[in-house]
ChimeraX commands (.cxc) that place a marker at each C-alpha (Angstrom):
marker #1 position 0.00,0.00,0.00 radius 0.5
marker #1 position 1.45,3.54,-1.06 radius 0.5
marker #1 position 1.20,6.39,1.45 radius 0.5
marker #1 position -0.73,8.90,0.45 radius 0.5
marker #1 position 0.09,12.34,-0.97 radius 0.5
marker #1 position -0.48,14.00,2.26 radius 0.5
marker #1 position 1.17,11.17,4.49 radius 0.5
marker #1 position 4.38,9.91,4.83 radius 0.5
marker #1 position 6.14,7.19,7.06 radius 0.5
marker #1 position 9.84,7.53,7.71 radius 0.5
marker #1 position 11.78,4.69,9.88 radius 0.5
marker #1 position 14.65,5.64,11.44 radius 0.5
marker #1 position 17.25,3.23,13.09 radius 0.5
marker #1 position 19.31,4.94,15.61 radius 0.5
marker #1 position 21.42,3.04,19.07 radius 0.5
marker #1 position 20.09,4.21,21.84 radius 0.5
marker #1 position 22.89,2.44,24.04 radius 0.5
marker #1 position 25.53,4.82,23.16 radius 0.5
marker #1 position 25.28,8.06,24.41 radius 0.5
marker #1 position 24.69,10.90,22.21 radius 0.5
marker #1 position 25.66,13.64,24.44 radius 0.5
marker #1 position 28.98,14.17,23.38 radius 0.5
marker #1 position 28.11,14.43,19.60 radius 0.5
marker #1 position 25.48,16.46,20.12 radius 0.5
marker #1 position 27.26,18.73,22.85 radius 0.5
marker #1 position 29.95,19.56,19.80 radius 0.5
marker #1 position 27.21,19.88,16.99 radius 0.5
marker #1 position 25.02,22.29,19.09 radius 0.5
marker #1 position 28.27,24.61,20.07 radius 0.5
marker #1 position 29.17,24.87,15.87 radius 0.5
marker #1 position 28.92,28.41,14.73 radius 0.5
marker #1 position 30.47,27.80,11.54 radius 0.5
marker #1 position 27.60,25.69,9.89 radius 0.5
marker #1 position 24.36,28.18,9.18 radius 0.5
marker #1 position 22.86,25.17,7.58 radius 0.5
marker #1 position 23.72,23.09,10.61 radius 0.5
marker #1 position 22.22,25.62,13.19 radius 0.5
marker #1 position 19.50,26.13,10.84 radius 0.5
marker #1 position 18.44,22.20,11.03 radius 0.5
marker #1 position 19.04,22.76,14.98 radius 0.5
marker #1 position 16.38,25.66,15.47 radius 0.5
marker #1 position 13.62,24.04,12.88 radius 0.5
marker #1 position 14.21,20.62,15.02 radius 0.5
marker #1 position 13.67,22.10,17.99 radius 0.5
marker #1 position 10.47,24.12,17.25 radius 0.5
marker #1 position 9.08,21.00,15.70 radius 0.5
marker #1 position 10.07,18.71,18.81 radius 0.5
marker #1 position 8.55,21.43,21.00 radius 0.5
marker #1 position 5.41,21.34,19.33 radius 0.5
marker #1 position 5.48,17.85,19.03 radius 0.5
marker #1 position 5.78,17.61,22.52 radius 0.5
marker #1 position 2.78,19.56,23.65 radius 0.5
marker #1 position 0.71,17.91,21.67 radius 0.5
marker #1 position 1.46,15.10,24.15 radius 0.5
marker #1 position -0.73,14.51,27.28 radius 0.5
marker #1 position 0.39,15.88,30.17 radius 0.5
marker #1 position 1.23,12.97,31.82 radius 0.5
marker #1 position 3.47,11.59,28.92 radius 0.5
marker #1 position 4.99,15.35,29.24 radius 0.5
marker #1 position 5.80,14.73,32.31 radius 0.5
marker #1 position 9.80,14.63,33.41 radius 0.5
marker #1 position 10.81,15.69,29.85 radius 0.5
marker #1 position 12.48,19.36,30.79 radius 0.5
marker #1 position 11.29,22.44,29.09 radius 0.5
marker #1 position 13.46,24.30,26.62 radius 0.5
marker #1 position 13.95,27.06,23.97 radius 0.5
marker #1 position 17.04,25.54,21.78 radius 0.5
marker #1 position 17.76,21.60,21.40 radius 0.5
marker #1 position 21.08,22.61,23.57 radius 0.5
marker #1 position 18.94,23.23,26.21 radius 0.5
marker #1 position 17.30,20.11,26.09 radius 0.5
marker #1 position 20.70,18.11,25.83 radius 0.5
marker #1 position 22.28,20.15,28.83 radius 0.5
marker #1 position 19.01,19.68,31.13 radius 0.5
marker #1 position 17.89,16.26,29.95 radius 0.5
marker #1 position 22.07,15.06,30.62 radius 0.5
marker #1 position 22.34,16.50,34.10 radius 0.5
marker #1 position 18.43,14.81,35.05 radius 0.5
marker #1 position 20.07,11.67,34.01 radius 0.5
marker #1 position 16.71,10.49,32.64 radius 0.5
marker #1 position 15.65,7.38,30.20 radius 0.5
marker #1 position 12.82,8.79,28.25 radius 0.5
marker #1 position 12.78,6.36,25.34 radius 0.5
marker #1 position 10.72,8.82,22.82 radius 0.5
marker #1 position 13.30,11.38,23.99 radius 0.5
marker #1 position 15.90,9.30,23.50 radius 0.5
marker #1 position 14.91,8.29,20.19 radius 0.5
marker #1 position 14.74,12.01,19.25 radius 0.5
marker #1 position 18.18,12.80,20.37 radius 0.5
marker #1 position 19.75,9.78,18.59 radius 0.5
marker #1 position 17.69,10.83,15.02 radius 0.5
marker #1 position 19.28,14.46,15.85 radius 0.5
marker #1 position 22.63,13.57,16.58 radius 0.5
marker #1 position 22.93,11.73,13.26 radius 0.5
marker #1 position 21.52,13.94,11.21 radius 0.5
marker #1 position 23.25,17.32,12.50 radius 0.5
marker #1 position 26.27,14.74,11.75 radius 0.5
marker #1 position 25.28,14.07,8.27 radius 0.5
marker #1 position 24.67,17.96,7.96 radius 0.5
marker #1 position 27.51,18.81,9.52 radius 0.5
marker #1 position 30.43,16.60,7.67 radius 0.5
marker #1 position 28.09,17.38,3.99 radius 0.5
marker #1 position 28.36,21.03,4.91 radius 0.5
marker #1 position 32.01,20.57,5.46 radius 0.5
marker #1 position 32.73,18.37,2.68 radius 0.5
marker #1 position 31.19,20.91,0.12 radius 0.5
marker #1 position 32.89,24.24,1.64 radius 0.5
marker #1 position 36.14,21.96,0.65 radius 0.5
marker #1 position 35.19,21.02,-2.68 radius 0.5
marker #1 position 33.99,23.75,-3.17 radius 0.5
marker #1 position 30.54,23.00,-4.44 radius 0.5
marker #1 position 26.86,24.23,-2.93 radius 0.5
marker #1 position 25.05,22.08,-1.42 radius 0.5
marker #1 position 21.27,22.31,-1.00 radius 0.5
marker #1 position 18.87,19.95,0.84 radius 0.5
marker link #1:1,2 radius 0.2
marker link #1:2,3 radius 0.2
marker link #1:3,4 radius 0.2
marker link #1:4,5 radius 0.2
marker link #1:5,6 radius 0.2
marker link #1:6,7 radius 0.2
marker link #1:7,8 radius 0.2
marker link #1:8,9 radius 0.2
marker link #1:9,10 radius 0.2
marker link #1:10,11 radius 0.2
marker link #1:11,12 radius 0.2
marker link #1:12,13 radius 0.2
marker link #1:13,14 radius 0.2
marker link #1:14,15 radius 0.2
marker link #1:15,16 radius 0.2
marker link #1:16,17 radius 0.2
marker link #1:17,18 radius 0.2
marker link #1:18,19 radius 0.2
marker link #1:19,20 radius 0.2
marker link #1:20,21 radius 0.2
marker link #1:21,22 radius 0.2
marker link #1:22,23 radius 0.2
marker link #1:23,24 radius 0.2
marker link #1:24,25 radius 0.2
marker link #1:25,26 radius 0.2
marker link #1:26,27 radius 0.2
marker link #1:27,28 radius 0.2
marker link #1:28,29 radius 0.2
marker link #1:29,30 radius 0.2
marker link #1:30,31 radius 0.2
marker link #1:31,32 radius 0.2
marker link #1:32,33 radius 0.2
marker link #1:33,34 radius 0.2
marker link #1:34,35 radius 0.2
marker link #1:35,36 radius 0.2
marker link #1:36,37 radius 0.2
marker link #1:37,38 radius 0.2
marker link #1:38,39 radius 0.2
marker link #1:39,40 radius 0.2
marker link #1:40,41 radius 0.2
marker link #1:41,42 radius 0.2
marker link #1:42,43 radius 0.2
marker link #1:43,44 radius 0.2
marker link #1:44,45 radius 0.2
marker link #1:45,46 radius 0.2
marker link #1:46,47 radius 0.2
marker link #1:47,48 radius 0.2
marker link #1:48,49 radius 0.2
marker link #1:49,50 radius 0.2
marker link #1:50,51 radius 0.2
marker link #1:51,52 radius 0.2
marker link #1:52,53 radius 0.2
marker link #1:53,54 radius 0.2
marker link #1:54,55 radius 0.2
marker link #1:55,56 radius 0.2
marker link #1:56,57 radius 0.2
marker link #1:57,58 radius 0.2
marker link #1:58,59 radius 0.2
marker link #1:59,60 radius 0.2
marker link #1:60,61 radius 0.2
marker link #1:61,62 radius 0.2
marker link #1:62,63 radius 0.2
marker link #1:63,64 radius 0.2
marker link #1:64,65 radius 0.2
marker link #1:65,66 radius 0.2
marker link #1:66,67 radius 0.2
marker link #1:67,68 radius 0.2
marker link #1:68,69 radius 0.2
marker link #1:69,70 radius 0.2
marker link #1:70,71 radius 0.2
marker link #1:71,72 radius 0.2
marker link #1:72,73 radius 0.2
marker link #1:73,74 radius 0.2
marker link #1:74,75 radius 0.2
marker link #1:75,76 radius 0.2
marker link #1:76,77 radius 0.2
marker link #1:77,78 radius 0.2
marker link #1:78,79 radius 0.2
marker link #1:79,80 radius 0.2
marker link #1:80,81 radius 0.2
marker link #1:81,82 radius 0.2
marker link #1:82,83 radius 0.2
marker link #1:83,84 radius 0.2
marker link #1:84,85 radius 0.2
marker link #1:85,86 radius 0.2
marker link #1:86,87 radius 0.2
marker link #1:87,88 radius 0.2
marker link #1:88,89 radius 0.2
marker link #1:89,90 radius 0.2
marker link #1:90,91 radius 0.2
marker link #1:91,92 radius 0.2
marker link #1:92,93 radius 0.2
marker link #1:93,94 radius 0.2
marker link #1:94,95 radius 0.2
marker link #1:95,96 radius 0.2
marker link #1:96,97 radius 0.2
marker link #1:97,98 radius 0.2
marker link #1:98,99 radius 0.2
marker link #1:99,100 radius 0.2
marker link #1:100,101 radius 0.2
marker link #1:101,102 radius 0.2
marker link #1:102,103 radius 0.2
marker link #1:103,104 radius 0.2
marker link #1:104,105 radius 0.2
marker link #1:105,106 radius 0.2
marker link #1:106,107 radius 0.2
marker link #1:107,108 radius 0.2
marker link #1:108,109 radius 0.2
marker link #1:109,110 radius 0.2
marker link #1:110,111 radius 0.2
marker link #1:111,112 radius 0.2
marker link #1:112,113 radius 0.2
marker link #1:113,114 radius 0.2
marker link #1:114,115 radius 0.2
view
């Protein structure tokens, strides 16, 4: 069955064993990437609306934030196991990788790159 035009169903396969914290810690501090801090602001206005859409009980122990840094700094020091959360961080952290080295790669080849 295709999706329709208005739907669309993207799987994403991420380990949530390792921690992410450290990649993420370095991709949120990059000022040299606008498309990279770009992808960082639009992901976290769509997490935070995402997010209160949510009950308020599945809200519940996830901390609030402005800027996905603040949500890596705050959600590291409470040392908390939200799985969804998790699962958000891990899909972040590999993209704003992807971004990142892509960004990188074409400054040095000197090419434009557009997603």
């Amino acid at each position: 069955m295709s999706p329709s035009p208005s739907r669309m169903d993207i799987l994403v396969f991420g380990d949530q064993t390792a921690g992410q914290y450290p990649l993420l810690r370095k991709v949120c501090n990059r000022k040299d990437s606008p498309l990279l801090t770009s992808f960082l602001e639009l992901a976290g206005v769509a997490l935070r609306d995402e997010i209160q859409k949510l009950p308020r009980r599945e809200r519940e122990g996830i901390p609030d934030f402005l800027r996905i840094s603040d949500l890596v700094e705050d959600y590291n020091n409470a040392k908390l196991k939200i799985p969804p959360i998790e699962s958000v961080l891990v899909t972040i952290a590999q993209l704003a990788h992807f971004i990142g080295y892509a960004n990188f790669f074409s400054l040095v080849a000197g090419e434009c790159l557009f997603f």
